[in-house]
Each structure stands twice: as C-alpha cells, then as structure tokens.
Residue, then its C-alpha position, 0 to 999 in steps of 0.5 A: x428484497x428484504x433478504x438482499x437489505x439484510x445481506x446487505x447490512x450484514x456485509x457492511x458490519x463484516x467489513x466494519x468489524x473486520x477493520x477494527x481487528x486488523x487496527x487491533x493486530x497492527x497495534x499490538x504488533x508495534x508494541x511487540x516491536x517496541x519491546x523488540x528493539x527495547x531487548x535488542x538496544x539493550x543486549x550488547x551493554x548486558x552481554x558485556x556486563x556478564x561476560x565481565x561477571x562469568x570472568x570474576x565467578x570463575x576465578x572465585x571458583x562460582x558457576x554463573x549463568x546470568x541473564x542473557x539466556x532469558x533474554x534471549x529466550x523473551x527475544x525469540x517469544x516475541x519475534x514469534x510473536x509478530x511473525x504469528x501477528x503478521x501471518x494473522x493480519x494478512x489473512x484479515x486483510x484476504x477476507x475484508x478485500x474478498x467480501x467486496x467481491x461478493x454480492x451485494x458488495x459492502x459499499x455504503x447506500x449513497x441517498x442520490x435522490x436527496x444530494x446537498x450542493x455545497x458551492x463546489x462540491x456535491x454531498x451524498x449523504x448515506x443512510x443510517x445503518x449502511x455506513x462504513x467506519x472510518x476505519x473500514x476506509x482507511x483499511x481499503x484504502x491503505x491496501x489498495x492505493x497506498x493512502x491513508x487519505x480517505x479520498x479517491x477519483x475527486x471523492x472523498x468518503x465519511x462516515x455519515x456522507x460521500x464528498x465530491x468536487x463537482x458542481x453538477x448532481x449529474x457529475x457527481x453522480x458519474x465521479x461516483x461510479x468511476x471511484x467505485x470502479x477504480x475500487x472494485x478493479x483495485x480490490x481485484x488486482x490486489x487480490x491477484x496482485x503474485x499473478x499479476x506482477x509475475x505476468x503482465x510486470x515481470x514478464x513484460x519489456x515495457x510495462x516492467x521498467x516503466x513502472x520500477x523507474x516510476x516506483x523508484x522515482x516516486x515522484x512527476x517526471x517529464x516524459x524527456x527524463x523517463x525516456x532518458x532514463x530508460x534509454x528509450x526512444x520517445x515515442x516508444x515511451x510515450x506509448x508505454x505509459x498511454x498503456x499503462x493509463x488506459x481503462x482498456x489496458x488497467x481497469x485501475x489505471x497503475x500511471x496518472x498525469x498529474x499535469x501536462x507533459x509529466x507522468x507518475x506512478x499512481x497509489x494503486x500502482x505503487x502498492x502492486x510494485x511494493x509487492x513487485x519488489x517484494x517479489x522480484x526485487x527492483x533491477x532498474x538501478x543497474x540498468x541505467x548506470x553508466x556503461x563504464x564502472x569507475x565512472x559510475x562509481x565516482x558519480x551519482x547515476x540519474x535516478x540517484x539525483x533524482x531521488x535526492x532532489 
C-alpha cells in the first residue's frame, strides 16, 4: 500500500513538472517568434537601403557586403530554433498524456468522505501533497478538449479542491467519475488521434462530413441546416450525429447538444479534427458549393454565411 501512495505521489510531481516544462518551451517559442516577424518586418526596408548603398560603393569603385547576409543567417538560427522548440514541446506533451495511461494514474486524491455543500454546488477537497497545478489542468486540457477552462462534464478543478454543480453527494460523486472517464478516453484518443482520424473520420461517409461541417461551422446548428448542408435526408443525419454522441460508439463523445434540437461539435472533438485538418485537409467547402460554378462564384455559399454570422 505504501509503495502505491509513493507511486502515486511520484506520478503527480511528474506531471506537475512536466507542465511547467512544456509553459517554459511555449514561452520561449513566442519570443523566438516576436523576434522572428521583428527581422521579417524589418527585412524589405533594409534590403532596399542596401541595394541603394552597393549601387554608391560600386560606382566609387568600394566592395560592400552590408547587413542583409547576418540577418539572414539570425533569420535561419531562429526559425531553427523553433522548429527544434516544437519537436521538443510535442515529445512533452507524449509523455505527460502517457503517465495518465499508467497505473496508478496521476489524478488528484478527492476527500469524498468529508465533501462541503455549497448551495448548489459539492466541493471535494483534495488532500495535501496529491494536487495537481493549475497548470497541470491547463496542460490536459488544452490538448484534449481545446480549453483553457479548467472545467469538464459540470466539474471544475482547482488546486486545493473539485467543484461540482450539483445538490447531492450522490450526484456529484457520479459527475466525478463521468469527467474522469471522459479524460481518460480523451487522453487515449489524442494519443492515437493519426489512427483515429485515418480509420474511423477519413475513411468513414458519415461521421467524416458531419464532423468537418461541425468543425468548419464551430458553432450550434439545427439539425434542418446540417441536413441541408450536407444535402442529406434528415433521418439519416439525425442517426449520424446520435453516432457520434453515444458512449458506446465514443467513449469521449466528438458531438454534444447544447439544447433541444441543435447539435455542435464538442472541445474533444474539435482538437481530434484540428488534427484531422492537419492531415487530410478540410474538403467539406467544396462539397456543398452549388453545382453550377458562376453562380457560386458571384454567391456566398451556406456554410460561408454561416461562418459570417
């Protein structure tokens, strides 16, 4: 037993750490890129000062080579820089989602025995030295449910204790273990997201154009206008995304509906099609454009005034 309480302690400092090393390799990049676009903005006033300056030394019979090849040089030794940065920052982000897969995982230890009511909500506290940072929450989150709310499934997380919107221990309890199960899939998916996208988006005539039309839209739609949109029947859209919001189907359901009627794409599933994109690219633009060209041309299609609106 002692043995697991130190593994588990160990697990969570990993992670804690972890976090802050992928904070630091993200800062440094975005000053490697301010830097970046600080040479690139001011490149074309410099080259044409030189080009002028080589014109003078050359009639006055001087050779001059000017500042443009460092600058250059600096130009490539950053770009390398970040381009090391990101391969670095991506090898982080494998091995804090990979402690999550391991026994014990490095999920804080809630006190259910002792939870505070609050009106309507139920607080477990966590106990002293099994806390994740907030940064640790930021870090998974932001990776598998394109967040940086530290909230999930009616839960949201703090350093010192577990908020959940309910009025019942009873409940709360249970919210906890679904936002857990939704992590835990989340994680996994992520993890294999190449796989995933490849087999079971790419591949498939259904779930593939629902979810590039609900990542493209980004926004609640009515299941009239997706159906139109995809130029499908309704029935067979409505059975499509039921698909893609069953537990059975996705562990970490990729649609949600937010209310009656309307359906989106939810934050787990919009970081597997950021990926997607990355991939394969987004075609679903030209699959509903209108059949004929010219008309197209002179108006917007539908998903572009829904992306306008």
């Amino acid at each position: 037993m002692l043995h697991e309480i130190d593994k588990h302690k160990k697990a969570i400092e990993e992670v804690n750490d972890l976090a802050t090393k992928i904070e630091e390799q993200i800062q440094r990049k975005e000053e490697l890129e301010k830097k970046m676009k600080a040479i690139s903005d001011i490149l074309p006033k410099i080259e044409e000062e030189e080009r002028v300056k080589q014109e003078l030394y050359k009639k006055l019979g001087r050779k001059y080579e000017g500042k443009i090849p460092e600058l250059r040089r600096e130009q490539e030794e950053v770009s390398e820089k970040i381009k090391q940065i990101e391969k670095n920052v991506d090898e982080l982000k494998k091995e804090f989602l990979n402690i999550f897969c391991q026994e014990p995982p490095p999920y804080p230890l809630l006190d259910l025995e002792n939870p505070k009511i609050n009106e309507n909500q139920i607080i477990f506290p966590i106990k002293e030295g099994y806390r994740l940072s907030n940064l640790a929450y930021k870090t998974l989150l932001s990776q598998t449910w394109n967040t940086t709310e530290l909230a999930i499934s009616e839960v949201r997380f703090e350093e010192n204790q577990w908020v959940v919107n309910s009025k019942e221990v009873l409940d709360a309890m249970k919210k906890v273990n679904s936002a857990i199960d939704n992590l835990r899939q989340s994680i996994v998916d992520i993890l294999n997201a190449d796989e995933i996208c490849r087999k079971r988006i790419h591949e498939s005539k259904s779930w593939g154009p629902a979810l590039q039309l609900l990542y493209r839209v980004n926004k609640a739609v009515s299941l009239k206008e997706i159906a139109e949109l995809l130029k499908w029947e309704q029935e067979y859209t409505g059975a499509t995304l039921t698909d893609l919001m069953k537990k059975k189907r996705w562990p970490a359901p990729l649609v949600e509906r937010p209310s009656k009627g309307k359906y989106r794409i939810s934050g787990h599933g919009y970081t597997l099609m950021k990926r997607y994109e990355q991939l394969y690219g987004i075609s679903i633009e030209e699959k509903i454009k209108p059949e004929e060209k010219l008309e197209s041309e002179k108006k917007p299609t539908k998903l572009e005034n829904f992306l306008k609106s």
